[in-house]
N, CA, C and O atoms as a GROMACS GRO file, in nm:
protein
  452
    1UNK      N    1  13.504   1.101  -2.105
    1UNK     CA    2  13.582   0.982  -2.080
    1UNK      C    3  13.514   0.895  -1.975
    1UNK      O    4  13.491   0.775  -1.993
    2UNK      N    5  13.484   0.960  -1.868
    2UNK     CA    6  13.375   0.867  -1.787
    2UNK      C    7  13.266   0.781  -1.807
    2UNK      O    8  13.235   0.679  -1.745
    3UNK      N    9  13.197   0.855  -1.931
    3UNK     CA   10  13.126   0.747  -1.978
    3UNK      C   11  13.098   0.691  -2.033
    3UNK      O   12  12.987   0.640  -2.045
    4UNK      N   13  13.237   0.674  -2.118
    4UNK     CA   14  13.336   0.563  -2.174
    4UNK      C   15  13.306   0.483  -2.145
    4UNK      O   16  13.246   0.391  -2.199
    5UNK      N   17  13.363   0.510  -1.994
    5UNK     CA   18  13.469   0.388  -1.878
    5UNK      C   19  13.328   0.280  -1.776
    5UNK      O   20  13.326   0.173  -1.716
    6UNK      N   21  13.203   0.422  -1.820
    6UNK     CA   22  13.098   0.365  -1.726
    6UNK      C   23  13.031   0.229  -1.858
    6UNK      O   24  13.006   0.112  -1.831
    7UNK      N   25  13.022   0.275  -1.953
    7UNK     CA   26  12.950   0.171  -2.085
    7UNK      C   27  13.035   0.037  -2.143
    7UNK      O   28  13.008  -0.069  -2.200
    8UNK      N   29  13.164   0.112  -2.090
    8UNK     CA   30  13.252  -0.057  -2.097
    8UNK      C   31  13.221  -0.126  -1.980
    8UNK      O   32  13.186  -0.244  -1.983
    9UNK      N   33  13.236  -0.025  -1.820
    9UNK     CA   34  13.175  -0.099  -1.739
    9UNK      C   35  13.027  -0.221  -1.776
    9UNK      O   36  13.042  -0.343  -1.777
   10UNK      N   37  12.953  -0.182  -1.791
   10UNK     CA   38  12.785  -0.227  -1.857
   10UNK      C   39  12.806  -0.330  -1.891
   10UNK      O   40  12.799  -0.437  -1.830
   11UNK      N   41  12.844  -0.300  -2.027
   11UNK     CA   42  12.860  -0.424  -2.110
   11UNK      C   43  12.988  -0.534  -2.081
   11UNK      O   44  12.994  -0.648  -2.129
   12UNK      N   45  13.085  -0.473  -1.993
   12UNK     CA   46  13.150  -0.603  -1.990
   12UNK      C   47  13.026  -0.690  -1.895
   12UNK      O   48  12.980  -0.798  -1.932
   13UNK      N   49  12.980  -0.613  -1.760
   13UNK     CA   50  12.884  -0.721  -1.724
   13UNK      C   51  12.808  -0.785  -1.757
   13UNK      O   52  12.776  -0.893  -1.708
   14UNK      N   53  12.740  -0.699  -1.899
   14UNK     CA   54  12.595  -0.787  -1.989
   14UNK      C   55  12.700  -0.890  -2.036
   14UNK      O   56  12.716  -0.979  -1.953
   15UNK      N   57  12.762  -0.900  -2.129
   15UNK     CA   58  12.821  -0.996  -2.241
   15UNK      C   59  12.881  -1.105  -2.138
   15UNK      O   60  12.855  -1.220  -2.172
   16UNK      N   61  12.969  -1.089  -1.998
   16UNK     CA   62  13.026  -1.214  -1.978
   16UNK      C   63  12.886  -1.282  -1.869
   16UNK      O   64  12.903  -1.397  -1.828
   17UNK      N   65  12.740  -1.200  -1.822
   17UNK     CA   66  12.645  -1.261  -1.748
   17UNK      C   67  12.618  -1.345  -1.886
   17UNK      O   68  12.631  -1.468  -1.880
   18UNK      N   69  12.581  -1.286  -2.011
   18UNK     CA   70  12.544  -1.339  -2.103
   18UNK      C   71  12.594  -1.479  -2.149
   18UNK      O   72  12.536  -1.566  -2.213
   19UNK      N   73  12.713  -1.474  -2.098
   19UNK     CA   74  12.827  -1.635  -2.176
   19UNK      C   75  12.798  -1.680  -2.051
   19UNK      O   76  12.902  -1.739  -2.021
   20UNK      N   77  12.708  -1.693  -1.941
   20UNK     CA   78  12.679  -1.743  -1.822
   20UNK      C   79  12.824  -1.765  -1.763
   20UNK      O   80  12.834  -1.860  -1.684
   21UNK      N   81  12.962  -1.678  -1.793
   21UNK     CA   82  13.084  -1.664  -1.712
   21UNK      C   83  13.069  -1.587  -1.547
   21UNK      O   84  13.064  -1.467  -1.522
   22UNK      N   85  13.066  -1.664  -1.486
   22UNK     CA   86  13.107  -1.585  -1.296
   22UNK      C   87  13.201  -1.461  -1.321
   22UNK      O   88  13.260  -1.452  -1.429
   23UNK      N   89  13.212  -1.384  -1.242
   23UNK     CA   90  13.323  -1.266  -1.195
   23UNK      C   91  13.484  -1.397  -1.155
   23UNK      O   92  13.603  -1.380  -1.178
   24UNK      N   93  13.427  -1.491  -1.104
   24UNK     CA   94  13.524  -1.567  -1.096
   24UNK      C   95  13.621  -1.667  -1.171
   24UNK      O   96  13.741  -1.694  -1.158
   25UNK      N   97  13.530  -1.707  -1.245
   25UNK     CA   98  13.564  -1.775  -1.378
   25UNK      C   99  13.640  -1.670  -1.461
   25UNK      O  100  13.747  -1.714  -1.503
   26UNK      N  101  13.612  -1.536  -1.498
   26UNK     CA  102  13.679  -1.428  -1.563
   26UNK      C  103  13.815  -1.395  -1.521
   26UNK      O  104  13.917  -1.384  -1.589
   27UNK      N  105  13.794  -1.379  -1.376
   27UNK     CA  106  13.937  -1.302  -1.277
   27UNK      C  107  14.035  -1.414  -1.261
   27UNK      O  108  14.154  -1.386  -1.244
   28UNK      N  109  13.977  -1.597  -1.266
   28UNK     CA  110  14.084  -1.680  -1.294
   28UNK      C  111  14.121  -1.709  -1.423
   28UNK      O  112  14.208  -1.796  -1.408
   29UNK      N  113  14.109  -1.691  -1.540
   29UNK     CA  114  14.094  -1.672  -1.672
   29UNK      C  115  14.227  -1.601  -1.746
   29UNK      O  116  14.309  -1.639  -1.830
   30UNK      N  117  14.197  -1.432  -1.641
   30UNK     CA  118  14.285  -1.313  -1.659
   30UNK      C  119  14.389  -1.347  -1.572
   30UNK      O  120  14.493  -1.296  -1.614
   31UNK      N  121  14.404  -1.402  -1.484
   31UNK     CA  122  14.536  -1.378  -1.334
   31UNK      C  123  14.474  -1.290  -1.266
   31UNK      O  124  14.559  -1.216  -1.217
   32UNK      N  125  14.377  -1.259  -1.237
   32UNK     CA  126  14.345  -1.140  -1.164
   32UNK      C  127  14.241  -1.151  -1.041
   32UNK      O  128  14.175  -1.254  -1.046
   33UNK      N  129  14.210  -1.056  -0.919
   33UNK     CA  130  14.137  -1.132  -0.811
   33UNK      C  131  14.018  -1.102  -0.864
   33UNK      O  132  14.012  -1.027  -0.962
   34UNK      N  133  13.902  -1.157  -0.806
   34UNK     CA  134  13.759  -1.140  -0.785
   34UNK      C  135  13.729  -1.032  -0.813
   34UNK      O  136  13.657  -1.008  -0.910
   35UNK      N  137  13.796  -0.909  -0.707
   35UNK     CA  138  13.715  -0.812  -0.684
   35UNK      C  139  13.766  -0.711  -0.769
   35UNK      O  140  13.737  -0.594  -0.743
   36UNK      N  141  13.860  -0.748  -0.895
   36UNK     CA  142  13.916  -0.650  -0.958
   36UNK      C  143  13.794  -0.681  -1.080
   36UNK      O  144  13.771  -0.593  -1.162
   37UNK      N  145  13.737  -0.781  -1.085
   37UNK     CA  146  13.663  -0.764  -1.178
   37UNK      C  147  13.523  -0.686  -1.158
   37UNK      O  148  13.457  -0.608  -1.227
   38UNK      N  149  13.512  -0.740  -1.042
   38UNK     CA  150  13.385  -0.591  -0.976
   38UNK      C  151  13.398  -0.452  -1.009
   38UNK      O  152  13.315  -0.377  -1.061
   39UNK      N  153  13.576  -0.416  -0.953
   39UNK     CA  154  13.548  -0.315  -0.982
   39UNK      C  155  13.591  -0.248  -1.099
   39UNK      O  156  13.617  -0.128  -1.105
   40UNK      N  157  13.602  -0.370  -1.241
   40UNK     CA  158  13.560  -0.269  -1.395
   40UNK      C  159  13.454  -0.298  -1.393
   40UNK      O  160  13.442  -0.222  -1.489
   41UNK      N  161  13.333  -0.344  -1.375
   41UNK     CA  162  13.201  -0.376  -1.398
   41UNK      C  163  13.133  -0.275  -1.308
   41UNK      O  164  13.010  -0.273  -1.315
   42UNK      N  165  13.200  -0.184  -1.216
   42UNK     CA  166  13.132  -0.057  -1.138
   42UNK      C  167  13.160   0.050  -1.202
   42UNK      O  168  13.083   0.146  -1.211
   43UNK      N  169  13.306   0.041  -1.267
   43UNK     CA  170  13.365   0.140  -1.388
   43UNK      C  171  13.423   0.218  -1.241
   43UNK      O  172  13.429   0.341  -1.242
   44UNK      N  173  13.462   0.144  -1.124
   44UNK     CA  174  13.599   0.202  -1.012
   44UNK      C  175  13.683   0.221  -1.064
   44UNK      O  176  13.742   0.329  -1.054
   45UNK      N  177  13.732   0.101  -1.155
   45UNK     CA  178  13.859   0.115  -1.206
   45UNK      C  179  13.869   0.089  -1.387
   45UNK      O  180  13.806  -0.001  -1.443
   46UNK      N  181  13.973   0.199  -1.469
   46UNK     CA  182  13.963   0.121  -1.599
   46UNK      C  183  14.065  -0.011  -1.604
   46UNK      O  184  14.153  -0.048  -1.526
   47UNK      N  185  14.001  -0.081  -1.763
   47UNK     CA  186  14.066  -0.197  -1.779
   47UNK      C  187  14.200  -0.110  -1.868
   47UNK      O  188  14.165  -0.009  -1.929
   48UNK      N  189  14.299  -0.136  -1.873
   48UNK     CA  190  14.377  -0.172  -2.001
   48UNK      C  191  14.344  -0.263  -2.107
   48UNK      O  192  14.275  -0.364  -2.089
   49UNK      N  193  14.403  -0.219  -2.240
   49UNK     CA  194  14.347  -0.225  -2.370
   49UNK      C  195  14.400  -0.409  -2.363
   49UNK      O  196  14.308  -0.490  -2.354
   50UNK      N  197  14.499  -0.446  -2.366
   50UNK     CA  198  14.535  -0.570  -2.376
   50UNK      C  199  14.469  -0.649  -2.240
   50UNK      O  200  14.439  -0.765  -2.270
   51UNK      N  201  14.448  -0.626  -2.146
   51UNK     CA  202  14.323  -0.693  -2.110
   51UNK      C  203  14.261  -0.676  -2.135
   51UNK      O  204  14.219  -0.792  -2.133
   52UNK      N  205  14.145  -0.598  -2.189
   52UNK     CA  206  14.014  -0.568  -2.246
   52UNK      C  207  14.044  -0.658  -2.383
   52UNK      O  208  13.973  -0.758  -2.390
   53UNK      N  209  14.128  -0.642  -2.481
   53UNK     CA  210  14.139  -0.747  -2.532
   53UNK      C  211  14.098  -0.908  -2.540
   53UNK      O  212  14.024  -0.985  -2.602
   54UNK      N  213  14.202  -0.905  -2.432
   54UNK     CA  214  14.206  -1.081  -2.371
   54UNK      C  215  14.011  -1.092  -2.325
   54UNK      O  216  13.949  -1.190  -2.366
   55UNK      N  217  13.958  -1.014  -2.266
   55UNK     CA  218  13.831  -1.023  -2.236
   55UNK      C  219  13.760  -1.027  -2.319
   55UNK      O  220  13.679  -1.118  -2.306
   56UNK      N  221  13.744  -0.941  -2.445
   56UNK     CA  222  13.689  -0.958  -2.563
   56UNK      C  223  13.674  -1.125  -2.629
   56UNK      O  224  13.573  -1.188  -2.659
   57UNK      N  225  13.839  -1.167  -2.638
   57UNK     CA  226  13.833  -1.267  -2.729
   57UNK      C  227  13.791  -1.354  -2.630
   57UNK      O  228  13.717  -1.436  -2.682
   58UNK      N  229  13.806  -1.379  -2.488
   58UNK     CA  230  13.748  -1.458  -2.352
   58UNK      C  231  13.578  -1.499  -2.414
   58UNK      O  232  13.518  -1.603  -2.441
   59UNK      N  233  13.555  -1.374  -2.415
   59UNK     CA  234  13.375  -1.361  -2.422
   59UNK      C  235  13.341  -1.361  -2.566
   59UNK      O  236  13.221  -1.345  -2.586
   60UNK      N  237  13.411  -1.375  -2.663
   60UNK     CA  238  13.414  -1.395  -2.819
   60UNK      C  239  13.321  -1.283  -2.854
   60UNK      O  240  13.216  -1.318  -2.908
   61UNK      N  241  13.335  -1.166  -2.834
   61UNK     CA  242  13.257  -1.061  -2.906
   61UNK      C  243  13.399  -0.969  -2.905
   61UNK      O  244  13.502  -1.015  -2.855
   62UNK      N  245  13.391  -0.815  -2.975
   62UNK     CA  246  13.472  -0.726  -3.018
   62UNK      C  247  13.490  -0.592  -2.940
   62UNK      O  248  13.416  -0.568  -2.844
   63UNK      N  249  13.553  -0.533  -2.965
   63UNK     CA  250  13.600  -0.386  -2.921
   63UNK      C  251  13.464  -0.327  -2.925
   63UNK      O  252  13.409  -0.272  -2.830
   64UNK      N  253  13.420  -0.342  -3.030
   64UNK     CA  254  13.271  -0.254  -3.058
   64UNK      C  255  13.128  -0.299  -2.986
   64UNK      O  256  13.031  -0.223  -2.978
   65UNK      N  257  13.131  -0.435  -2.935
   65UNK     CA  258  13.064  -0.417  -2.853
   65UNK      C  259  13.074  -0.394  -2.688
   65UNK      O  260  12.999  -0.366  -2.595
   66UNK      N  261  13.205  -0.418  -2.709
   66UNK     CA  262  13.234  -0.380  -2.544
   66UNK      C  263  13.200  -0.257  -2.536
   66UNK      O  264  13.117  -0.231  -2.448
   67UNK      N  265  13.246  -0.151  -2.615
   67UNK     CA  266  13.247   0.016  -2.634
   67UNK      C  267  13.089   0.004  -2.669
   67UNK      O  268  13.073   0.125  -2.654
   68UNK      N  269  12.974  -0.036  -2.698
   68UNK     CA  270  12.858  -0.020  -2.725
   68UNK      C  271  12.867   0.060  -2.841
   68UNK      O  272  12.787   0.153  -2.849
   69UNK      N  273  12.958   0.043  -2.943
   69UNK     CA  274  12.908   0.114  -3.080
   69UNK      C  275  12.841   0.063  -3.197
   69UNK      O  276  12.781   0.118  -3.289
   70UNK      N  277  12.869  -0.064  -3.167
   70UNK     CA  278  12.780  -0.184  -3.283
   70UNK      C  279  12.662  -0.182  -3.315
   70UNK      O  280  12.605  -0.279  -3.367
   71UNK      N  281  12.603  -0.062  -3.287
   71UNK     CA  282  12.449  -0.082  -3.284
   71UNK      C  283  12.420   0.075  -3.365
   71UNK      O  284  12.320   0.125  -3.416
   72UNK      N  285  12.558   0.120  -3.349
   72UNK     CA  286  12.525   0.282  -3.408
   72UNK      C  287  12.500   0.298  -3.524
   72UNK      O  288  12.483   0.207  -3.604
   73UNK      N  289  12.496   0.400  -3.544
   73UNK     CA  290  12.453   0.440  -3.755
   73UNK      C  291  12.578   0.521  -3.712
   73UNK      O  292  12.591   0.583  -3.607
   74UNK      N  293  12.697   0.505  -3.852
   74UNK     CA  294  12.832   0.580  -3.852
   74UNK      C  295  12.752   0.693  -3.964
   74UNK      O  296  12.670   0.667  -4.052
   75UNK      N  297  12.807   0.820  -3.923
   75UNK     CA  298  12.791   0.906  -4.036
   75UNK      C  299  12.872   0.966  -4.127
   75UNK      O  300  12.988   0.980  -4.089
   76UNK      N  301  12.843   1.009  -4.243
   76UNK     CA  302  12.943   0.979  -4.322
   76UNK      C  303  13.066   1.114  -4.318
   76UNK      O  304  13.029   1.230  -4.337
   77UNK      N  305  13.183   1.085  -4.296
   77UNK     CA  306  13.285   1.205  -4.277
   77UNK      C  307  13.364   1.161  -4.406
   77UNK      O  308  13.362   1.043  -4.440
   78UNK      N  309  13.439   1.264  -4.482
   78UNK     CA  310  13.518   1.256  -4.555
   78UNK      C  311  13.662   1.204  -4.486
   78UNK      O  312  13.709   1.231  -4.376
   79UNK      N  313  13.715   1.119  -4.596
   79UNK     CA  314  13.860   1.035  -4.574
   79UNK      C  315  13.971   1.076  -4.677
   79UNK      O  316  13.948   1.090  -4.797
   80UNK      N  317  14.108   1.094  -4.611
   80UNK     CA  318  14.219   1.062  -4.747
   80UNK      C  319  14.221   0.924  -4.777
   80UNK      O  320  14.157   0.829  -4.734
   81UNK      N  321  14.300   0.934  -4.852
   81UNK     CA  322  14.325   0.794  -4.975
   81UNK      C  323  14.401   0.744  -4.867
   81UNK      O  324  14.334   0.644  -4.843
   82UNK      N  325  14.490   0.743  -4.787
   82UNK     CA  326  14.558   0.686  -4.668
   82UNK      C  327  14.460   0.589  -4.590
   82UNK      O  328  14.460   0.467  -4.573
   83UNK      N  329  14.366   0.710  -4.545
   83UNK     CA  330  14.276   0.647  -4.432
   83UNK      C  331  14.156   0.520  -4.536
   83UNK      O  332  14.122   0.406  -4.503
   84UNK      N  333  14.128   0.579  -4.630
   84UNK     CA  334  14.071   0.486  -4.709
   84UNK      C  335  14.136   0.330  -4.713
   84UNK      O  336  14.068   0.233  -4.681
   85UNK      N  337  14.263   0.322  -4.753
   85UNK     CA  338  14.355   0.228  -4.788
   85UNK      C  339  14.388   0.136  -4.641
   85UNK      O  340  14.406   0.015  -4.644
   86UNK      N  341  14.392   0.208  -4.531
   86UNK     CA  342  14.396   0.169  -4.390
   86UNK      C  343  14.228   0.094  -4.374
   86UNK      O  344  14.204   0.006  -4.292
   87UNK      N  345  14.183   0.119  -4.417
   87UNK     CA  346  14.001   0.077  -4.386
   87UNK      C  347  13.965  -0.013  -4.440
   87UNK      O  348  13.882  -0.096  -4.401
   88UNK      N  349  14.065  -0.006  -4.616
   88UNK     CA  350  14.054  -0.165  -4.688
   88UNK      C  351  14.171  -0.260  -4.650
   88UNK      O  352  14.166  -0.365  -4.714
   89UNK      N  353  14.278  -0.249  -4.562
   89UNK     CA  354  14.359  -0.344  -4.565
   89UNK      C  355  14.306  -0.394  -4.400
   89UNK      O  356  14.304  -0.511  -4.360
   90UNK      N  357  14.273  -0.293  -4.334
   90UNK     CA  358  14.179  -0.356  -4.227
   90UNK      C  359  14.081  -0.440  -4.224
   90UNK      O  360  14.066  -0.509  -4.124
   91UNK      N  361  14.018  -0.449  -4.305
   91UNK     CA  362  13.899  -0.518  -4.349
   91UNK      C  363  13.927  -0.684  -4.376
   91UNK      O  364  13.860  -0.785  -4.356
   92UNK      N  365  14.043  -0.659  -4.422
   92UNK     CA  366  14.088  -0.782  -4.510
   92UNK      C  367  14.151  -0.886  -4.388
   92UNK      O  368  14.175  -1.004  -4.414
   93UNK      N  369  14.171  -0.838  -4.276
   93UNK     CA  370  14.258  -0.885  -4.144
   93UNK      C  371  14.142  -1.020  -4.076
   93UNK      O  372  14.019  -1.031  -4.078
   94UNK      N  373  14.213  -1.075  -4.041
   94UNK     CA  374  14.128  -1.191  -3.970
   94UNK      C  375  14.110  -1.127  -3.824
   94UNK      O  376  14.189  -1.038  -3.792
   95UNK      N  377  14.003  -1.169  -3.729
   95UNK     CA  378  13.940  -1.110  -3.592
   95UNK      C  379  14.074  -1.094  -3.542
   95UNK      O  380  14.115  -0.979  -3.555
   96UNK      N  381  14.158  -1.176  -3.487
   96UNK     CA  382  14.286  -1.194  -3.437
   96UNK      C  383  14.348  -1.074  -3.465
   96UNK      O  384  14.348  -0.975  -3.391
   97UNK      N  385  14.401  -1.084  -3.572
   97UNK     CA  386  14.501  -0.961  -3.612
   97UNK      C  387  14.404  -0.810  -3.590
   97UNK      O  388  14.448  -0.698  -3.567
   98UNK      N  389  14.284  -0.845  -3.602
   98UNK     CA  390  14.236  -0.712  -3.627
   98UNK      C  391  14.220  -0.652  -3.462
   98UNK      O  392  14.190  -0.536  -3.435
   99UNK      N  393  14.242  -0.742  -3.376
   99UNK     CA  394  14.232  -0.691  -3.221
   99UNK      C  395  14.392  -0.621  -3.209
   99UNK      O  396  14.431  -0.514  -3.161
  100UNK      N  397  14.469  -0.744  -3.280
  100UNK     CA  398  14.597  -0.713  -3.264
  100UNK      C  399  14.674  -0.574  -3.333
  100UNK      O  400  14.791  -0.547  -3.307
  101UNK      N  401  14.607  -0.511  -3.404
  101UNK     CA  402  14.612  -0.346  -3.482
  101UNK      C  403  14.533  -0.330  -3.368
  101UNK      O  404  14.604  -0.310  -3.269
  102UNK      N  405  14.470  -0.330  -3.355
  102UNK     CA  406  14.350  -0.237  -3.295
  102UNK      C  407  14.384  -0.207  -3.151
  102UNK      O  408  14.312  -0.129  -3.088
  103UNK      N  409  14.515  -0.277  -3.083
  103UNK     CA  410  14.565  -0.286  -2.904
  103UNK      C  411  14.690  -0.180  -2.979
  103UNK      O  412  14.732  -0.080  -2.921
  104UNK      N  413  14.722  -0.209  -3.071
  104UNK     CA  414  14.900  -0.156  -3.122
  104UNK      C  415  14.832   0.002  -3.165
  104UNK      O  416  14.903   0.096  -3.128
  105UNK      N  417  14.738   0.030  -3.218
  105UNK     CA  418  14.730   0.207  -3.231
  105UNK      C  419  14.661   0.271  -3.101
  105UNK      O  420  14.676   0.390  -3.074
  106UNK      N  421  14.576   0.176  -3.013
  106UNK     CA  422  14.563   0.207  -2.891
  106UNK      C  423  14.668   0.268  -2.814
  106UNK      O  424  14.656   0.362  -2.735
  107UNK      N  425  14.799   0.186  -2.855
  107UNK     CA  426  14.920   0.195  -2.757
  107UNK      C  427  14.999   0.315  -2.815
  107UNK      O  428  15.066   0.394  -2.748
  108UNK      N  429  14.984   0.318  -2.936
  108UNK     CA  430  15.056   0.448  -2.998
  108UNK      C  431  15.008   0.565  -3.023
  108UNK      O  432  15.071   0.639  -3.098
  109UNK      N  433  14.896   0.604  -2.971
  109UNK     CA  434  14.806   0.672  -2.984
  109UNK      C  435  14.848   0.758  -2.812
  109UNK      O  436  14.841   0.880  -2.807
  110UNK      N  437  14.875   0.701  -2.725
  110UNK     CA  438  14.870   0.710  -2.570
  110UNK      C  439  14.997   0.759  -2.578
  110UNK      O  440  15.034   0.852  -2.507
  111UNK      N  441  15.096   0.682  -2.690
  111UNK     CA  442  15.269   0.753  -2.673
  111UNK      C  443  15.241   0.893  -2.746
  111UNK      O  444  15.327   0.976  -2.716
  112UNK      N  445  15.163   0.930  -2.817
  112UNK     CA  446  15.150   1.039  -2.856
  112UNK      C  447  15.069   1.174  -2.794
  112UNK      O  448  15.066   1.282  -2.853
  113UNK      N  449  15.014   1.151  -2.684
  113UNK     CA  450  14.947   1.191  -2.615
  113UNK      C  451  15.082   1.338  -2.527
  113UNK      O  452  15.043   1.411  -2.437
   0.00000   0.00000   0.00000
């Protein structure tokens, strides 16, 4: 889980240095101070999913690159017809909605915990 929390750290700093966005420009953006954005970019502290969100669509890139998986080779695991059917109606979702599933099984995923 740490280094999770350390590679979201990373890349939130690459992607918003990248949109030439300040720590300040971000933290007034979110409601949030300065130094809270330091410290997800040290990986001191985690973000929550609906801010990480809001940051995503802020910096117009996705879950997957914040998480640094966009670059991976997926390998192939067997699926039910469920999860299949979940993968094509996902697909079909515009960016929006698809953050918006993607914060809502985050959240239900944590109630199940």
């Amino acid at each position: 889980m740490e280094a999770i929390k350390l590679r979201v750290a990373e890349n939130l700093r690459k992607y918003r240095e990248r949109k030439g966005i300040t720590q300040k420009q971000l933290a007034d953006h979110l409601g949030v101070r300065d130094n809270t954005i330091s410290s997800w970019e040290k990986g001191t502290n985690s973000i929550d999913i609906s801010t990480l969100l809001n940051i995503c669509n802020f910096l117009e890139i996705n879950l997957d690159d914040i998480y640094g998986i966009s670059d991976k080779k997926i390998s192939p695991v067997e699926l039910t017809e469920d999860e299949l059917a979940l993968i094509s109606n996902f697909r079909k979702l515009s960016h929006d909605n698809k953050m918006k599933v993607l914060g809502m099984v985050e959240l239900k995923a944590a109630e199940d915990v």
